[in-house]
FIFI-338574 format. One record per residue (C-alpha): residue number from 1; residue in one letter; y, x, z. Coordinates in steps of 0.05 Angstrom, whole numbers, plus 5000, padded with zeros to 4 digits. Last residue first. Example, Ala and Ser with C-alpha at 12.3 -4.5 7.8 and 13.67 -1.06 7.14 Angstrom:
! residues 2
2|s|4979|5273|5143
1|a|4910|5246|5156
! end
This chain:
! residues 625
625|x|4921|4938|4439
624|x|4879|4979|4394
623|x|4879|5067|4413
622|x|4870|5108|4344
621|x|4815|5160|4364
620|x|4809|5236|4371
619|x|4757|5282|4387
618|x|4762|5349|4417
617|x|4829|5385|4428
616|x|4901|5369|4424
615|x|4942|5430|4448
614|x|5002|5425|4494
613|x|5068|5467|4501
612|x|5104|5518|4540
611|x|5055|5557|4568
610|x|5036|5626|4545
609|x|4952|5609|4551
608|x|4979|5544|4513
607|x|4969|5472|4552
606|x|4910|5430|4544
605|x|4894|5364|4524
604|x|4820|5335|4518
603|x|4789|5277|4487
602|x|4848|5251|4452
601|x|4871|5173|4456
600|x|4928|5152|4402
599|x|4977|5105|4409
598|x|5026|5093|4341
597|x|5098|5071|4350
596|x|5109|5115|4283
595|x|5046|5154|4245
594|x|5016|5221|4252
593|x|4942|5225|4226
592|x|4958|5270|4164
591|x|5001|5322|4219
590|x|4943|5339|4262
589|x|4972|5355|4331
588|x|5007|5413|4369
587|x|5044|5387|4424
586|x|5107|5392|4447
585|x|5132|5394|4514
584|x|5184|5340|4534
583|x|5134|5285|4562
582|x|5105|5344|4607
581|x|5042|5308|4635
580|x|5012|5291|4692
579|x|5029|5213|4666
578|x|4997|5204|4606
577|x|5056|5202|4557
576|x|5033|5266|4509
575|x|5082|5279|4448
574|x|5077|5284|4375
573|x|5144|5295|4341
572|x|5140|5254|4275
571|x|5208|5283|4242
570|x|5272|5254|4197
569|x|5310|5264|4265
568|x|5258|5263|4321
567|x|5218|5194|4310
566|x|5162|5187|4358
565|x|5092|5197|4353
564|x|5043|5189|4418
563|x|4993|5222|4455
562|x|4944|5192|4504
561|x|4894|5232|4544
560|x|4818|5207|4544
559|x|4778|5200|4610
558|x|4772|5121|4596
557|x|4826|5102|4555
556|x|4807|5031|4531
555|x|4811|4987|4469
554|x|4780|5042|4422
553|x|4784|5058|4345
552|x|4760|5112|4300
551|x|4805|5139|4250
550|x|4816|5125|4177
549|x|4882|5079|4193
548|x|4915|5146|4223
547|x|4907|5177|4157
546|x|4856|5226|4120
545|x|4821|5253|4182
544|x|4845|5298|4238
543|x|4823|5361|4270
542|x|4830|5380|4347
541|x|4855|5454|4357
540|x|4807|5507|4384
539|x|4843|5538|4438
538|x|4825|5611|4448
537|x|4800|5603|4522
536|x|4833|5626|4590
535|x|4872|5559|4580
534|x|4925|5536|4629
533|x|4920|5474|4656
532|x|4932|5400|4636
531|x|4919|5355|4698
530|x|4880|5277|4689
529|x|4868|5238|4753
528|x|4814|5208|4797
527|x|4762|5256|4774
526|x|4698|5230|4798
525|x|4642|5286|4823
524|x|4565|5261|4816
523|x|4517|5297|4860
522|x|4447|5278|4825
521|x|4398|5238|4879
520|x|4427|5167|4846
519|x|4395|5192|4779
518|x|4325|5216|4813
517|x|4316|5154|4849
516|x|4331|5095|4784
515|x|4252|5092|4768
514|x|4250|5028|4813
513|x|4315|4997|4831
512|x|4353|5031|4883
511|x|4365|5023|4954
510|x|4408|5087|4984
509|x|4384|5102|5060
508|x|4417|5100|5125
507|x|4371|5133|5184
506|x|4374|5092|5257
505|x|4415|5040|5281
504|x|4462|5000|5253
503|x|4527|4958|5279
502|x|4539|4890|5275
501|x|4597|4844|5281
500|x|4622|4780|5320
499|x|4569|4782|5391
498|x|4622|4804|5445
497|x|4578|4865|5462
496|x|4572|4879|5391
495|x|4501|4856|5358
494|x|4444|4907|5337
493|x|4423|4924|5276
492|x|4351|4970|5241
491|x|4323|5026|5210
490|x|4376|5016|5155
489|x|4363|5006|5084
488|x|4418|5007|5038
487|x|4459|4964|4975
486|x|4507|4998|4938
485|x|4554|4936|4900
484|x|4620|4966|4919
483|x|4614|5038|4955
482|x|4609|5058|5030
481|x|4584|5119|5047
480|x|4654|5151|5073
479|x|4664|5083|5121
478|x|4608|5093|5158
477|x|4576|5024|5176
476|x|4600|4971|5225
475|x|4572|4911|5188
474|x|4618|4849|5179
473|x|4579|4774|5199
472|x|4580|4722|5143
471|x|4500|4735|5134
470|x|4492|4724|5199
469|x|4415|4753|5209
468|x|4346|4718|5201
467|x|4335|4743|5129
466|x|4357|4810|5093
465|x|4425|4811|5058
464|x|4471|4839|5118
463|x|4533|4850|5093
462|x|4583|4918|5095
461|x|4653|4905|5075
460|x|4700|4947|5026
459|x|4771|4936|5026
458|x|4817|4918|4967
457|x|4811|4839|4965
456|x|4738|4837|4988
455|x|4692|4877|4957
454|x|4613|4882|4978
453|x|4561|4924|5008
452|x|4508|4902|5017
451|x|4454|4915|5072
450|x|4380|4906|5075
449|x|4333|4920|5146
448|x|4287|4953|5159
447|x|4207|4954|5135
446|x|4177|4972|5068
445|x|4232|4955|5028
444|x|4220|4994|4963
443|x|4269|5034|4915
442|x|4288|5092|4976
441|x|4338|5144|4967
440|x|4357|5192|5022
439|x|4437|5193|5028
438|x|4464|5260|4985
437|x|4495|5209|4930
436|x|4542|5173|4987
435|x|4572|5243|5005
434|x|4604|5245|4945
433|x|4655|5202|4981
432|x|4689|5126|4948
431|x|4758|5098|4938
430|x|4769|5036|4960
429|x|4815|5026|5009
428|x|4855|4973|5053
427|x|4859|4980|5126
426|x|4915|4915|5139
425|x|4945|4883|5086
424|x|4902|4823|5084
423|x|4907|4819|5167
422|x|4980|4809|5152
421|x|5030|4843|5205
420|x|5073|4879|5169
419|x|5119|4937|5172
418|x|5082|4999|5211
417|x|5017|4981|5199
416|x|5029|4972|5131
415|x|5062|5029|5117
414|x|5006|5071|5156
413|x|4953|5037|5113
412|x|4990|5051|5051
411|x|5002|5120|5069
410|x|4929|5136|5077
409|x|4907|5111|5018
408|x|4957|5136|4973
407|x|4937|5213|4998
406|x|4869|5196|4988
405|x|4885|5165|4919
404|x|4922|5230|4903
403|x|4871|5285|4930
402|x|4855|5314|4998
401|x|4777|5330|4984
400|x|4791|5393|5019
399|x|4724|5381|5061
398|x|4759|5379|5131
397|x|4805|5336|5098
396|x|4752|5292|5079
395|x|4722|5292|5138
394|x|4792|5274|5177
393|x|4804|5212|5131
392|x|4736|5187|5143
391|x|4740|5194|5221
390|x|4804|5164|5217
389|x|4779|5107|5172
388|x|4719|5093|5227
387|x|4778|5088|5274
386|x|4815|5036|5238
385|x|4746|4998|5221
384|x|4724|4995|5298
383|x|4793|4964|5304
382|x|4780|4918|5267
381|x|4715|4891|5294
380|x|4731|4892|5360
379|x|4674|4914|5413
378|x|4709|4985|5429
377|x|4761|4939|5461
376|x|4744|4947|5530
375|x|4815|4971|5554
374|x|4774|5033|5580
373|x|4734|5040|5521
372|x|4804|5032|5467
371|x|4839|5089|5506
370|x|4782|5137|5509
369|x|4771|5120|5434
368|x|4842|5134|5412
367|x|4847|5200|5456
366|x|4783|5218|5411
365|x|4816|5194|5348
364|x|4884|5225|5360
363|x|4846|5297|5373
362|x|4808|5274|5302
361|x|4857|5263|5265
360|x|4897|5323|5294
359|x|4848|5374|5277
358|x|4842|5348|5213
357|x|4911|5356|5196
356|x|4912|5426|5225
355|x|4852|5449|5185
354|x|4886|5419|5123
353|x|4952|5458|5116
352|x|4968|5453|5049
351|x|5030|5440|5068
350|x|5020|5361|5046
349|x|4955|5365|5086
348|x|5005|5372|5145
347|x|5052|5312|5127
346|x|4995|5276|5110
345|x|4962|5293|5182
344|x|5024|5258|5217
343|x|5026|5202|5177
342|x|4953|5189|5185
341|x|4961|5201|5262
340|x|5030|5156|5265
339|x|4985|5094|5230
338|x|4927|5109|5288
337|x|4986|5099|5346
336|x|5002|5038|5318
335|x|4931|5010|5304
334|x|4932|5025|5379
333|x|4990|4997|5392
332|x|4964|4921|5369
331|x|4898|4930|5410
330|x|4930|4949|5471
329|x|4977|4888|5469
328|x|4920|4838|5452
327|x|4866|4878|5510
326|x|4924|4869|5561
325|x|4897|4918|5621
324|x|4855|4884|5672
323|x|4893|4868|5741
322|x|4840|4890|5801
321|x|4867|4960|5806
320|x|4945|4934|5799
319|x|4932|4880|5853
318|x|4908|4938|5900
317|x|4964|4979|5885
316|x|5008|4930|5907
315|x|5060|4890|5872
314|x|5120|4908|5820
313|x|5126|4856|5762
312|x|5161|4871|5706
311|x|5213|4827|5671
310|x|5240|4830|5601
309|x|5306|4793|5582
308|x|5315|4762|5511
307|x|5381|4749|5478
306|x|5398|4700|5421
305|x|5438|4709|5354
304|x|5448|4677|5294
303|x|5492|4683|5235
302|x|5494|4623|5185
301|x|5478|4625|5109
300|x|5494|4553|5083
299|x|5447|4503|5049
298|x|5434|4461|5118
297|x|5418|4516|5162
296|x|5409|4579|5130
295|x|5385|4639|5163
294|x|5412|4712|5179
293|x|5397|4756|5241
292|x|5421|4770|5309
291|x|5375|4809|5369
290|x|5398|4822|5442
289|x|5347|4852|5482
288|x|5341|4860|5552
287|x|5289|4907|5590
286|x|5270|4920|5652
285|x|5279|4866|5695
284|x|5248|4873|5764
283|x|5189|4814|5784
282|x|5167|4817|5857
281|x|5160|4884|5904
280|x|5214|4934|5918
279|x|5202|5012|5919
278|x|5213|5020|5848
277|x|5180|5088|5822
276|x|5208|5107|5754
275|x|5183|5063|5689
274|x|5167|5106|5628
273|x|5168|5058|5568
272|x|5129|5058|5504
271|x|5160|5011|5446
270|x|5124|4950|5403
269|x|5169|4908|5358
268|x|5130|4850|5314
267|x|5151|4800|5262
266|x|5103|4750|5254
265|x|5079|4731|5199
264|x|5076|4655|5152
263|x|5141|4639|5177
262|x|5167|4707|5142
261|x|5214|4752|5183
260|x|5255|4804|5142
259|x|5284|4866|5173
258|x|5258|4904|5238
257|x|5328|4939|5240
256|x|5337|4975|5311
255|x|5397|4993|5358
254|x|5364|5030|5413
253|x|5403|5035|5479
252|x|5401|5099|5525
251|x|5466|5138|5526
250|x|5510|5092|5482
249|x|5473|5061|5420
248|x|5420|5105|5394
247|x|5406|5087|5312
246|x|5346|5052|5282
245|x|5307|5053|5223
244|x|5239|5020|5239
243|x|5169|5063|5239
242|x|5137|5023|5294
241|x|5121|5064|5357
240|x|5186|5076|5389
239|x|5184|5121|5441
238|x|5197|5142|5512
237|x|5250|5089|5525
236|x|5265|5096|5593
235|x|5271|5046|5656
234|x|5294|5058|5732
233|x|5356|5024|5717
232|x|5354|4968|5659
231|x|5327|4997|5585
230|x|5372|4965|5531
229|x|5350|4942|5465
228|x|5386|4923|5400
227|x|5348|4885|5361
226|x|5372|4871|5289
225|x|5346|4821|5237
224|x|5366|4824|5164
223|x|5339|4758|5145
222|x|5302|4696|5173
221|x|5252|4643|5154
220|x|5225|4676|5086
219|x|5163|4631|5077
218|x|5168|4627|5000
217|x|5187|4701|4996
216|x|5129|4715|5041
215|x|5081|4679|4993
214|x|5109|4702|4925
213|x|5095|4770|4952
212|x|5015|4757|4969
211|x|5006|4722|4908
210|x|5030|4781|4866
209|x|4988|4830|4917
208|x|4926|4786|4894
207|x|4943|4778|4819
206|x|4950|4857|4817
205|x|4882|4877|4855
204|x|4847|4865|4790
203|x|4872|4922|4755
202|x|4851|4968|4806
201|x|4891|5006|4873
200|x|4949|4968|4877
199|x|4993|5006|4931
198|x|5049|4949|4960
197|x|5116|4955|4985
196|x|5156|4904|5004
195|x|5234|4894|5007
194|x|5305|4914|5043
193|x|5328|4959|4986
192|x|5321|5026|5032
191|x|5253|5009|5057
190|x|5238|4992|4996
189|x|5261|5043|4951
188|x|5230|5092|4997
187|x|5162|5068|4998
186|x|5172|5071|4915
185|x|5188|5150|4928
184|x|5143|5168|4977
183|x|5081|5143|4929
182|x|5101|5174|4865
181|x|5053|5138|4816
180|x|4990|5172|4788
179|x|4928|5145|4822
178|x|4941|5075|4806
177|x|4992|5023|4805
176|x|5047|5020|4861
175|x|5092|4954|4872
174|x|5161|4958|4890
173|x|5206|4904|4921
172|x|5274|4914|4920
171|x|5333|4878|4953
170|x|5385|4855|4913
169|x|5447|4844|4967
168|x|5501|4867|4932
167|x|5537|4926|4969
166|x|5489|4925|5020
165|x|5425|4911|4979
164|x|5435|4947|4911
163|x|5478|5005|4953
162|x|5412|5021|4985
161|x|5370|5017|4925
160|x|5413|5066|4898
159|x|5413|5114|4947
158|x|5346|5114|4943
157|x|5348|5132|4867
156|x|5400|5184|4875
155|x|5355|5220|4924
154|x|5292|5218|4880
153|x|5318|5246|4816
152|x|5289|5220|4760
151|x|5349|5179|4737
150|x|5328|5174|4659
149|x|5269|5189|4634
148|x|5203|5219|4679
147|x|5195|5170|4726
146|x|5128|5179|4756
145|x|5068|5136|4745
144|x|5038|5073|4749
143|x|5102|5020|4751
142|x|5112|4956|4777
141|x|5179|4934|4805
140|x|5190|4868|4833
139|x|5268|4859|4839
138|x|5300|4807|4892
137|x|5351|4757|4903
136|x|5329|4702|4955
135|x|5372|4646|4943
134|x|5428|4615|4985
133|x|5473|4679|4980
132|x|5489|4671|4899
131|x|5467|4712|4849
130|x|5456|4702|4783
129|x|5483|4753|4740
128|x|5469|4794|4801
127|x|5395|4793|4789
126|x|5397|4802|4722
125|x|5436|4873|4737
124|x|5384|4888|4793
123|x|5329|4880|4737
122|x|5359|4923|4690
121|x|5371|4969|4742
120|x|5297|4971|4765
119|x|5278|4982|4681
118|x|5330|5041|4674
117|x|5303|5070|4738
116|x|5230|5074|4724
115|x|5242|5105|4651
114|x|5173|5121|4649
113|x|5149|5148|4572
112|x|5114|5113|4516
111|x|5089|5046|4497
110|x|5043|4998|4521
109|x|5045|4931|4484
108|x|5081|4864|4507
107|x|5073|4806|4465
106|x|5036|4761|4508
105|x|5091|4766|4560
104|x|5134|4730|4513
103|x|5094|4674|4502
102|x|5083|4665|4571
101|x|5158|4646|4582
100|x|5166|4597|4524
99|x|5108|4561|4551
98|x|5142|4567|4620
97|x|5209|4526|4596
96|x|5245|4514|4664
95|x|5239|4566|4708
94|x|5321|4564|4713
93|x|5343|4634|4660
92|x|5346|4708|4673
91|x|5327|4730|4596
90|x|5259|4731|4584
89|x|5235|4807|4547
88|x|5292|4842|4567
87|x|5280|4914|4540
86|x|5293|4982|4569
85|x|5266|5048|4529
84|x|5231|5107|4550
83|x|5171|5053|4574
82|x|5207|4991|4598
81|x|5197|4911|4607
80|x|5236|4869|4640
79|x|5218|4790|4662
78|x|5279|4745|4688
77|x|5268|4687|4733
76|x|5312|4636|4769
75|x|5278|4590|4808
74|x|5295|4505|4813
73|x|5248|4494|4764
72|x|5192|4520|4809
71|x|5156|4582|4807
70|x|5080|4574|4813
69|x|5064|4588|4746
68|x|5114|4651|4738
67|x|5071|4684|4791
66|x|5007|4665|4751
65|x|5038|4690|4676
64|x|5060|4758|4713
63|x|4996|4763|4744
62|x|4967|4756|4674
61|x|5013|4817|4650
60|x|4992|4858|4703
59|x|4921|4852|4674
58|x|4932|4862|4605
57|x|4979|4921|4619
56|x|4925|4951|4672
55|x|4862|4934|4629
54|x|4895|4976|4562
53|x|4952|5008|4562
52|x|4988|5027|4627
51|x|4987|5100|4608
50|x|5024|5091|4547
49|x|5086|5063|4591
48|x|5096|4988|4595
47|x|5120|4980|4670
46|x|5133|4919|4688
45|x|5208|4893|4720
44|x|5201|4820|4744
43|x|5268|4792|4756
42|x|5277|4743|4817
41|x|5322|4691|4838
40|x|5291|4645|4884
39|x|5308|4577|4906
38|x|5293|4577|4982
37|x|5234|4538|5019
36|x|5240|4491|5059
35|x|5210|4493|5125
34|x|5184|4440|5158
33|x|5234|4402|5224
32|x|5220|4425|5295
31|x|5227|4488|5282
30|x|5213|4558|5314
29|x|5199|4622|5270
28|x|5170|4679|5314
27|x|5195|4739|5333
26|x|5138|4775|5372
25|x|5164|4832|5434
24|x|5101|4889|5441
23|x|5113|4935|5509
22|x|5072|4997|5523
21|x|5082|5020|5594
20|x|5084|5082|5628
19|x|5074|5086|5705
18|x|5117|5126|5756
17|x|5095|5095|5827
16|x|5137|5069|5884
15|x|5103|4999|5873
14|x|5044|4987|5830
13|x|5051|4957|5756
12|x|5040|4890|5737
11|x|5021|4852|5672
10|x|5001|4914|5645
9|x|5010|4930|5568
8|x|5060|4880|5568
7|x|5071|4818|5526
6|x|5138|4800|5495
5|x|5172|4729|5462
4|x|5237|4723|5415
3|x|5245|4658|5381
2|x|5273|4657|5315
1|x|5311|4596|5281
! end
């Protein structure tokens, strides 16, 4: 069962005075008896397109293996695999054989094309082969890039994944690989199918997000709950600061879906009131909400439903002055209020309209700050991070440097923000700022003091690595020179007010090994994803050997573009599957080296000064999985 409790922004307001109020209402498992956890029925849909070859594919197929490891025999599993084509690789089936299982996952190879929503419906059609209400039915879907086969069409597949859970109840979880995939779109799915989303930003980031979704599934205390809330006389709902779908009920009452609750996080609903002038002291209700949702008791599903009523109490001004602000409620709509910012400026740098969206960052971040000094909760660790990432964001806009992980960045940690309420969810990012390479470079510790910085899970944390400081205690450091395994010199540290982090003073330098300066002193751009472009050069066409066997080999892509052959009538058609690409464009490639099924990785591909199709250039190698 849930339980339903609320903490206010103010624990009282003054009488006959307007005030607004931010309110945060926790549902929370309550039992007096452990929780047992559900048979699942799930079917694990990966993503086998050419561009997963290599690390990606090997490592998404090991996370497959570990999930599958911790299933029980009472779990139903099926595993799908698709590039243009769909295959069912483990037939849905009781976890029962896993030997059998991890065989088949060995055999997978990347292939060709995305046909995202042949694979998901695969899935969802396993899934209702074996459904029944006691389990929890669910897709994962992996993929890395865009669906370019089949249902493409963004609408249709939303609609879709709503129909999968209300008609059928399959909800989807979707799972984002790499710089290419379509963000909005797999967000989309699962808000719309009723499941998780997650951005994996490196290979080794999938085992981690795999463990984190077997987790809540395993925990899943309660589903589909609804609030409905009601403001009393003298109350308004000024806004809803999660991102929940919701609908107005009546004149003034909100009827919201917050979703799934998981008994290992809480499920959280925080709203901004504007309370009129009551001219009455003691405690005035304010709010009452009456929220239902789904559990089982005793291997049926049973409807629930419970009411909560919000009180305020009204006192003198004097009690108000001398009553300190509620640092936990603060703190929790703040990180709100900095996940509507980033939303807010992607929507903007979407337009191309990057002046704006850094405007706004950093108008949010100043009204952020004021907010967070007077509650005195400029000394929190966290949420010295979130604003450190809106100052990071906001120079990088201001720089143009608005590209695909950026943008997947950002919307991660607003999703997040917005849905769940896991601390290993919460501000991750990786990705790294040019900026880094213009810091003064040093190779000897004179004086100062050491930092590392380090990975953990997909954020990046500053240590101290000099003697005679916590070593276990998180560096406040800019956020836009922060990259895994740099280590610095900083004049010197000082503790926060509440003594749990650090923050630096003085000049940050790079710390090199000797004779290393002058390479880390070169500005070093990354390309985080391939593009073809026109060509304002005569193309010079990539040559071939003898046969495809005669060709160099590689195990990984690197900057390389992969083409593959594919039967067209009694043909070879050669065709690019990175994703960025135009799957249906032809491309003109050495004939002698063109062979069935075959991978290939080609230095360069660009597309014809007239358009319309591709040319292989510079060197070309036969890619080993």
């Amino acid at each position: 069962m849930l339980q339903a409790t609320y903490q206010l922004s103010r624990a009282v307001v003054p009488i006959n005075e307007t005030q607004s109020l931010d309110v945060v209402v926790q549902f929370s498992p309550v039992s007096t008896t452990p929780h047992l956890r559900r048979a699942l029925n799930l079917s694990l849909v990966i993503d086998r397109s050419g561009s997963m070859a290599g690390t990606p594919l090997k490592q998404a197929v090991n996370a497959a293996r570990l999930l599958i490891d911790q299933l029980s025999a009472e779990d139903i599993v099926s595993v799908v695999i698709y590039d243009d084509h769909v295959e069912t690789i483990v037939a849905p089936q009781l976890v029962k054989n896993k030997d059998v299982m991890h065989t088949a996952l060995s055999k997978i190879h990347a292939g060709g094309c995305t046909n995202l929503s042949g694979g998901w419906l695969k899935g969802c059609e396993h899934v209702q082969s074996h459904h029944t209400p006691n389990k929890i039915n669910r897709v994962l879907l992996l993929t890395d890039g865009l669906a370019n086969v089949g249902i493409t069409n963004d609408k249709i597949l939303l609609n879709t994944a709503q129909q999968q859970f209300l008609q059928h109840h399959i909800s989807t979880t979707t799972l984002g690989f790499g710089a290419h995939f379509n963000e909005d779109l797999l967000i989309g799915m699962a808000k719309q199918g009723q499941g998780n989303f997650y951005f994996i930003q490196t290979p080794e980031d999938l085992v981690e997000v795999f463990r984190i979704e077997l987790e809540s599934l395993s925990s899943l205390v309660a589903q589909n709950l609804t609030a409905t809330v009601t403001p009393h006389p003298h109350v308004q709902i000024e806004q809803l600061l999660n991102n929940y779908s919701y609908n107005q009920v009546g004149n003034h009452s909100l009827e919201i879906t917050l979703g799934d609750v998981y008994e290992v996080e809480q499920k959280t609903l925080a709203l901004v009131l504007n309370i009129a002038p009551i001219s009455e002291l003691g405690p005035h209700p304010i709010l009452t909400i009456d929220y239902r949702y789904q559990t089982v008791i005793k291997d049926r599903i049973e409807q629930m439903q419970s009411q909560l009523l919000i009180t305020l109490p009204i006192d003198t001004l004097t009690v108000f002055q001398n009553t300190p602000p509620s640092q936990t409620v603060l703190a929790h709509t703040q990180r709100l209020r900095i996940a509507k910012a980033k939303e807010e400026a992607i929507r903007l740098a979407d337009q191309g309209d990057y002046q704006n969206a850094s405007l706004n960052l950093r108008l949010s971040l100043q009204v952020i700050v004021d907010s967070l000094t007077r509650g005195n909760l400029e000394e929190t660790f966290e949420l010295a991070e979130e604003t450190d990432q809106l100052n990071f964001f906001a120079t990088q806009l201001e720089k143009r440097r608005y590209n695909s992980i950026t943008r997947k960045e950002m919307t991660d940690q607003y999703y997040q923000t917005h849905y769940r309420s896991r601390h290993d969810l919460s501000s991750r990012g990786l990705s790294t700022n040019e900026d880094l390479y213009n810091l003064p470079v040093v190779s000897q510790v004179d004086q100062g003091v050491v930092l590392q910085c380090f990975r953990e899970s997909s954020k990046l944390r500053i240590k101290i690595i000099s003697d005679g400081y916590r070593s276990d205690f998180n560096v406040q450091f800019p956020r836009h020179l922060r990259e895994e395994g740099a280590q610095y010199i900083v004049d010197a540290v000082e503790l926060s007010g509440n003594e749990t982090f650090y923050r630096t003073i003085g000049e940050i330098r790079r710390l090199v090994l000797p004779g290393q300066e002058a390479h880390y002193q070169q500005r070093r751009t990354r390309s985080t994803a391939h593009s073809p472009t026109l060509s304002n050069r005569t193309p010079k066409a990539a040559t071939g050997t003898a046969s495809a066997a005669d060709l160099e080999t590689t195990d990984t892509i690197g900057d390389g573009v992969l083409v593959q052959c594919i039967a067209e009538g009694k043909k070879l058609r050669a065709r690019v599957v990175s994703d960025g690409y135009d799957p249906n464009y032809n491309i003109r490639f050495p004939r002698d080296i063109r062979e069935l099924g075959i991978l290939y990785v080609v230095e360069e591909v660009i597309e014809h000064p007239k358009g319309g199709y591709y040319i292989a250039c510079g060197k070309i190698k036969r890619l080993t999985q």
